[in-house]
N, C-alpha and C positions, 0 to 999 in steps of 0.2 A: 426519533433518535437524532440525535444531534453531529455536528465534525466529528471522525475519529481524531483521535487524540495520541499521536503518535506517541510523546511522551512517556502518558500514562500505559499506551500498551505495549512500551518498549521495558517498561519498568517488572511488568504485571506478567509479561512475557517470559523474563528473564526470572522470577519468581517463582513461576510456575515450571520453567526448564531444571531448577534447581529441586525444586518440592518432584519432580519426575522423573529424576538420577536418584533420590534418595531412598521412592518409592519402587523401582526397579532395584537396588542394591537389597533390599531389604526381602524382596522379595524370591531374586534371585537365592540370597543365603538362606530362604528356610528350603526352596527345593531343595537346595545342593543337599539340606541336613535331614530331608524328607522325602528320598527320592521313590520310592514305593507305595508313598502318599498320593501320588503324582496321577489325576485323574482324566480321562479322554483321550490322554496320550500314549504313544507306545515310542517312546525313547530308541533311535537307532544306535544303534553300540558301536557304531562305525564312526559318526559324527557327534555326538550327544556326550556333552559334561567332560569336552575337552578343548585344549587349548593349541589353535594350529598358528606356526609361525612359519612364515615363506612359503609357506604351501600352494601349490597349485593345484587347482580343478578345472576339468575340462580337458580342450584337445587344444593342440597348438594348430598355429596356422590359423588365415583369414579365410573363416568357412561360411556356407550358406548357412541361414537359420534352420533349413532342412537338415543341416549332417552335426549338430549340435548332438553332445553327447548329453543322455536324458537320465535326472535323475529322479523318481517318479514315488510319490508316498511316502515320503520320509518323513519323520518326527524331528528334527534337531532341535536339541533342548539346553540352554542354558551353555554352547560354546564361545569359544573367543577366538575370531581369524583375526590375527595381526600379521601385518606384511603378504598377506597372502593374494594370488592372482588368480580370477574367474575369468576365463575366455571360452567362447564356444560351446556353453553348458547353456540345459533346459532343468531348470526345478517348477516339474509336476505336480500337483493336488500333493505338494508338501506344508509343514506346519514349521516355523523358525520362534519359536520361543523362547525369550531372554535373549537373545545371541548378540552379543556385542561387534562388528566389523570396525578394526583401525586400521589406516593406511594400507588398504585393501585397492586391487584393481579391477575393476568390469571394463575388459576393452576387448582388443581382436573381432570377432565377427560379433561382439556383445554378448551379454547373458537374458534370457528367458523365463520369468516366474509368470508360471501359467497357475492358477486356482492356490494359490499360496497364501498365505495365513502370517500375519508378521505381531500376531499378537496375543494373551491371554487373558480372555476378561475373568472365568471361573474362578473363584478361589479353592483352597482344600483346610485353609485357616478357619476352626472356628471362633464366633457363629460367621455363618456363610450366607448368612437371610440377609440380601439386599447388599451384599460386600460382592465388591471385583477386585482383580488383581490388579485391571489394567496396563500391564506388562506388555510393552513394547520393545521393540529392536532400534537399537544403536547404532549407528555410520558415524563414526571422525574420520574424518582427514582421507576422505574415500574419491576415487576419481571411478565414476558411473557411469557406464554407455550399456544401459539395459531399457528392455522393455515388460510392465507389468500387465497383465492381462488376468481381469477379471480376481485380484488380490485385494488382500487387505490388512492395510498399512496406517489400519489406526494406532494413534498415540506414539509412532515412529518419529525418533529425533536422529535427524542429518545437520550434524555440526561442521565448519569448515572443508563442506565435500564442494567438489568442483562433478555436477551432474549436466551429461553434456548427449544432446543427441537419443534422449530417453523419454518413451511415452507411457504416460499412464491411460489405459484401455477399463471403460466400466473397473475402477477400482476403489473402495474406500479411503479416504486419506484423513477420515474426522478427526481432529485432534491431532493433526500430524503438525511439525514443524521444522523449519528449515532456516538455519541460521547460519550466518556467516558464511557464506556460500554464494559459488557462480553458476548459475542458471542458464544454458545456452540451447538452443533450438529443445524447448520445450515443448509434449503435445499432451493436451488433456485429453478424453474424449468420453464422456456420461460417466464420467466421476460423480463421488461424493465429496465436497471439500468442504464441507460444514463444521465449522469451527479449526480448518486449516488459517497455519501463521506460516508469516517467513518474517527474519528480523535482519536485516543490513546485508541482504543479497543482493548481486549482481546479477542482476535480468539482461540476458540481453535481447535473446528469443521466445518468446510466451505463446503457443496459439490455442485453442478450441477448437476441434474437429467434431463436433459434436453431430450426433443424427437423433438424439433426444435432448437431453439439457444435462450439462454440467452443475450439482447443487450447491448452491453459497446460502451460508446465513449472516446474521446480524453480525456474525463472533467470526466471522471471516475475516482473515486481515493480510493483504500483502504490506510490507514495509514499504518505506520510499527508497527511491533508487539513487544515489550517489552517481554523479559525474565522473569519471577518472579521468578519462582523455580532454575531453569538453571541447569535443571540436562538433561543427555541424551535423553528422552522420550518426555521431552515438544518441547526441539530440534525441535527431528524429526515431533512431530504433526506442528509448525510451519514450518517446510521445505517445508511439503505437501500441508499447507493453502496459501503459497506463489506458490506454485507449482501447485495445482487448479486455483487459481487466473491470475496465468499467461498463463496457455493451455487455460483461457477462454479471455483470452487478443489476445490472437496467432489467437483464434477461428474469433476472430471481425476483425483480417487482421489489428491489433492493433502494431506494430510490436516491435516499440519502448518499449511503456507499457509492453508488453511480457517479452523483456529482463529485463527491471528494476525489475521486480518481479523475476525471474528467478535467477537473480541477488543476489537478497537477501535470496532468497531462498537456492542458493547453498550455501552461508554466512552460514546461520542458520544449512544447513545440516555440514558443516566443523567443525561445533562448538559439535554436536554430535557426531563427527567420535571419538572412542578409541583408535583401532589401528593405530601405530604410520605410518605406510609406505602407509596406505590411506589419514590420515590425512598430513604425507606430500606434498604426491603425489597433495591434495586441497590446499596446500599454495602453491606450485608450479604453480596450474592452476591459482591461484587469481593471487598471483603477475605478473604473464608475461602476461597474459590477462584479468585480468578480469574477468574471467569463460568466454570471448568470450563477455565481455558488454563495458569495458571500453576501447576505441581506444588507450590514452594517457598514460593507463601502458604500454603498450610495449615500450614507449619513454625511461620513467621512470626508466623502471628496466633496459634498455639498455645501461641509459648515469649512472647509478648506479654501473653498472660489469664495466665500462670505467672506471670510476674513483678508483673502488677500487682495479683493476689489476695496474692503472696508479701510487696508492701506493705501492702494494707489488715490482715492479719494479724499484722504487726509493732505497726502503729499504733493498730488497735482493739480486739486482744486476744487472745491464746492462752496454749492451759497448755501447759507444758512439764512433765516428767516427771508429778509426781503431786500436786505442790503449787502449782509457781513458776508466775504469773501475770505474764506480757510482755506491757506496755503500750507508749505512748508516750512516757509518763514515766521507765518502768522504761530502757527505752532512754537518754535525756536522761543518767540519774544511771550511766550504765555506762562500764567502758572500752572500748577498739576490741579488745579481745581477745574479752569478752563479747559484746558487738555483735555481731561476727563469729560467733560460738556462733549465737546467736539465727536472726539471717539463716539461718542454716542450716537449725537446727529452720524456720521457716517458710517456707523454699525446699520442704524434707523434706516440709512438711505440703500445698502447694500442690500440688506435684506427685503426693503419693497422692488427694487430692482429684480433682485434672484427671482423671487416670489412673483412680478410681475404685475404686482395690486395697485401700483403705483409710487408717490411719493409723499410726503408731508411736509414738516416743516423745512427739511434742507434739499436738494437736488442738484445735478450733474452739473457742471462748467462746460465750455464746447471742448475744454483740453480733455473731461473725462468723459465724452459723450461715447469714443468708441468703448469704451471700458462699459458702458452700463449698458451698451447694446448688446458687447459678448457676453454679458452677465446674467443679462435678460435671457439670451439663446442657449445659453449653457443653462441657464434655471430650468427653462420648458422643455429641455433633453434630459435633467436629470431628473424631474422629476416624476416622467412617463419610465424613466428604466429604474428609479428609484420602485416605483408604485407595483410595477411588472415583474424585481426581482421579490419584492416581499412576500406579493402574493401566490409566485408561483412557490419560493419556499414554504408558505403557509401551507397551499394545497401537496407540498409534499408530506409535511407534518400529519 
C-alpha cells in the first residue's frame, strides 16, 4: 500500500458522506410509508416517528453514573431530537434507528448507551437477497459528554459535534465517521474501528486503553490535524495524537499507515522543538530521509548537494585537464559552448566526489578542497541512509 493520500480521501470521503444522507433519506421515507413492514423491531410509541424540540431527558443535577435515570429496551425508530438536552440518563440494550440528533446536548453527569444499537443493516425492501439498509444515526452540531459501552455505531455520521470527555468501551464504529469536529480527551478501548474516518477534526486528546487490541484496517483513516494556536504545547499534544495513532496502526501489523502517521507526527514534533541544535538535528532527519518514511528524499537531497557543490566548483575554482584553471571569471569571458564544456567537467567532478570513486579529467583547487571533502562526507552519509530508507521501505511493501 502506498502514502495515504489525504486528497483523494478527503474527496472520496466527502462523496461517500453525501451518497450516505441520501441513502439514510431514502430509506428513512419508505419506513415512515411502511411502518408495519417494519421487521425485528418493535417501535416505542413513546419515542418512535416523532420529532422532539427542546426537550429534555433524564434528571437534572450533576449525579453519579449510579443514579442516572434508566431507559432500558427501547426500539426508537426513525425520530428527530432538535435542540433537545440528555443529562444523567442510562439507554439499555436499546435499538436507535434512523434517529437524526441536531444541536442536541449530552452533558451534566453525561449519558450512558450500555448494549445499544445505532444502526439497521436488514432491509424489508424487496429483493432483500444480499441488500442492507445500512441505516445509521445522525449527530450535527451536538456537544457529547457520554460514554458507549459495548454499542454499535456503525455507519454513524458526527458532523460539526464538539465530542468531549467520551469513551468508546468494546464498541463497533466500522464505517463510522466524524467530520468537522473537536475531539478532546478521547478513550478507545477493544473497539472495532475498521474502515473508521474522521475528516478536518480537531484532536486534541486521543488515547487506547486497551486490554486486548483496538481493530484498524487498511481503510482506516484519521485526517491531519490543523494547527490553530501554533504555539509549542498544542505541538506537542498533536505529536503525541499522531504518535498514538500510529503504535496503534504498528499494533494492527498496519505498517505503512504506521509510518505515514509517524510521519507527521515527527513534522508536528519539529515544529515544537525551541532549541536550535535539536531542531536542526529534525531538519536534517526530514530532509535526507524522511524521519525514515519517505524513500525519494534521499534522491532528492542527493542530486541537490550534486548540483550545488557542481556550482560552488564552477565559481570558486577547478582544473580541468592538466593546466586550465575554471573560475568565475573564466566563465564570464566564455561562450555557451564552452560554458557547457565546463558545467560538465564539474557535474563530472561533483558527482566522483559525492560518489567517492574518485576523479578524472577535472579536480578540486585548494579554494574548493573543503567543499569536496564535505561532499565526500555527505556522499558516504547519504548513501548508507539513502540505501537503509529504501530497503526498509521495500521490506515493508
Amino acid at each position: 500500500m502506498a502514502y495515504i493520500n489525504f486528497k483523494e480521501e478527503r474527496y472520496s470521503l466527502n462523496k461517500q458522506i453525501e451518497n450516505r444522507k441520501k441513502n439514510n433519506s431514502k430509506v428513512i421515507s419508505y419506513i415512515l410509508k411502511n411502518k408495519a413492514d417494519l421487521k425485528d423491531y418493535t417501535p416505542c410509541k413513546q419515542f418512535s416517528y416523532k420529532n422532539f424540540n427542546g426537550t429534555t431527558f433524564g434528571k437534572d443535577g450533576l449525579l453519579d453514573e449510579s443514579d442516572f435515570r434508566i431507559v432500558e429496551s427501547k426500539d426508537i425508530v426513525c425520530s428527530k431530537f432538535i435542540d433537545c438536552n440528555f443529562k444523567n440518563i442510562r439507554y439499555k440494550n436499546c435499538n436507535f434507528i434512523g434517529c437524526f440528533f441536531e444541536n442536541c446536548t449530552f452533558n451534566d453527569g453525561g449519558v450512558t448507551f450500555e448494549n445499544c444499537i445505532f444502526i439497521k443493516e436488514g432491509t424489508e425492501q424487496l429483493p432483500s437477497l444480499n441488500n442492507k439498509d445500512n441505516l445509521g444515526c445522525y449527530f450535527y452540531k451536538c456537544n457529547i459528554y457520554a460514554k458507549f459501552l459495548n454499542c454499535d455505531l456503525s455507519m454513524a455520521l458526527f458532523e460539526e459535534c464538539n465530542i468531549t470527555n467520551t469513551s468508546f468501551e468494546m464498541t463497533y464504529i466500522t464505517k463510522g465517521i466524524i467530520k468537522n469536529s473537536k475531539l478532546d480527551k478521547i478513550v478507545f478501548e477493544d473497539c472495532n474501528l475498521c474502515g473508521f474516518k474522521t475528516l478536518d477534526c480537531y484532536i486534541i486528546d486521543l488515547d487506547f486503553n486497551d486490554k486486548d487490541k483496538t481493530k484498524f484496517d487498511e481503510k482506516t483513516c484519521f485526517g491531519k490535524i490543523e494547527a490553530v494556536e501554533k504555539t509549542k504545547q498544542e505541538y506537542e499534544g498533536i505529536y503525541m495524537t499522531y504518535e498514538t495513532i500510529a503504535d496503534k496502526f504498528k499494533e494492527n501489523n498496519l505498517i505503512n499507515n504506521f509510518g505515514e502517521y509517524y510521519y507527521l507526527g515527527k513534522v508536528a514534533e519539529r515544529k515544537s522543538l525551541k532549541k536550535i541544535f535539536p531542531k536542526i538535528a529534525s531538519y536534517f532527519y526530514w530532509i535526507s530521509c524522511g524521519y525514515g518514511q519517505r524513500a525519494m528524499y534521499p534522491v532528492i537531497t542527493s542530486l541537490a548537494v550534486i548540483i550545488v557543490c557542481t556550482i560552488l566548483y564552477l565559481f570558486l575554482g577547478m582544473k580541468v585537464g592538466e593546466n586550465e584553471i575554471v573560475t568565475f571569471f573564466t566563465l564570464l569571458n566564455s561562450d555557451f559552448k564552452t560554458i557547457m564544456g565546463y558545467i560538465n567537467e564539474g557535474l563530472n567532478l561533483s558527482v566522483g566526489m559525492f560518489a567517492g570513486v574518485g576523479i578524472d579529467n577535472s579536480q578540486p583547487m585548494p579554494a574548493t578542497y573543503m567543499v569536496s571533502n564535505i561532499e565526500m562526507i555527505i556522499g558516504l552519509l547519504m548513501m548508507g541512509v539513502g540505501i537503509s530508507t529504501l530497503v526498509r521501505k521495500a521490506k515493508n511493501n
